[in-house]
N, C-alpha and C positions, 0 to 999 in steps of 0.2 A: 503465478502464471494462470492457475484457474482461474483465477475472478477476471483476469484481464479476458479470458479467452471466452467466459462467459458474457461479457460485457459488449462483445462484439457480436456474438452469434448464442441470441438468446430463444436457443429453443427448451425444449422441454427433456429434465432428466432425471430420472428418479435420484438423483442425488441434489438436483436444486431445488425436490418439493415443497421447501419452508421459504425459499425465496420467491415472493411476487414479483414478477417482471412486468409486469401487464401495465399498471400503469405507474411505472417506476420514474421520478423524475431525471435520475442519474443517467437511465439510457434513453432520455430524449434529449440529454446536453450530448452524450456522447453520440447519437445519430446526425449532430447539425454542425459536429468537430468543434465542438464550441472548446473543448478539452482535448487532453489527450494523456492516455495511461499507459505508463512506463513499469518494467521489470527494474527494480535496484537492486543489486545486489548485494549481499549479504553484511560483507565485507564494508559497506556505503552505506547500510542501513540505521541511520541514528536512532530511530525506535526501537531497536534490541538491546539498549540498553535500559528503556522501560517495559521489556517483557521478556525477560531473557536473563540468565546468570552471565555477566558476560568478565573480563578479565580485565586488569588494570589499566592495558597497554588498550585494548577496546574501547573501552570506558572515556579514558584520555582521548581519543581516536573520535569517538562519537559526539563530545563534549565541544569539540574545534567543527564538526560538521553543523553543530548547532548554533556555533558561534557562542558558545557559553564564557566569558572569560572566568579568572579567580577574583575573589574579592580579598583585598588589601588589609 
């Protein structure tokens, strides 16, 4: 939710000092709505299971949101 909230309303905070906004291309697609950036939650998120310990039933879970099938 930070970075979406940063993405909308980019002003200055000592916590975003290492990110350039200024002439950032992402928030000039995001100024023309050319996009649009969603919260997924957790539960929905297919990338924790490449950053993440995640469990079998997850894993299986994550696998079908990627459209991964098994191989034969």
């Amino acid at each position: 939710m930070s970075a979406i909230y940063l993405a909308k309303n980019q002003v200055y905070h000592v916590k975003t000092k290492h990110i350039d906004t200024s002439g950032s291309t992402l928030f000039g697609i995001l100024d023309e709505d050319d996009i649009g950036l969603l919260k997924i939650h957790t539960k929905d998120n297919p990338a924790d299971m490449l950053t993440k310990v995640v469990s079998g039933v997850k894993f299986t879970h994550c696998k079908k949101l990627l459209h991964i099938l098994p191989t034969a």
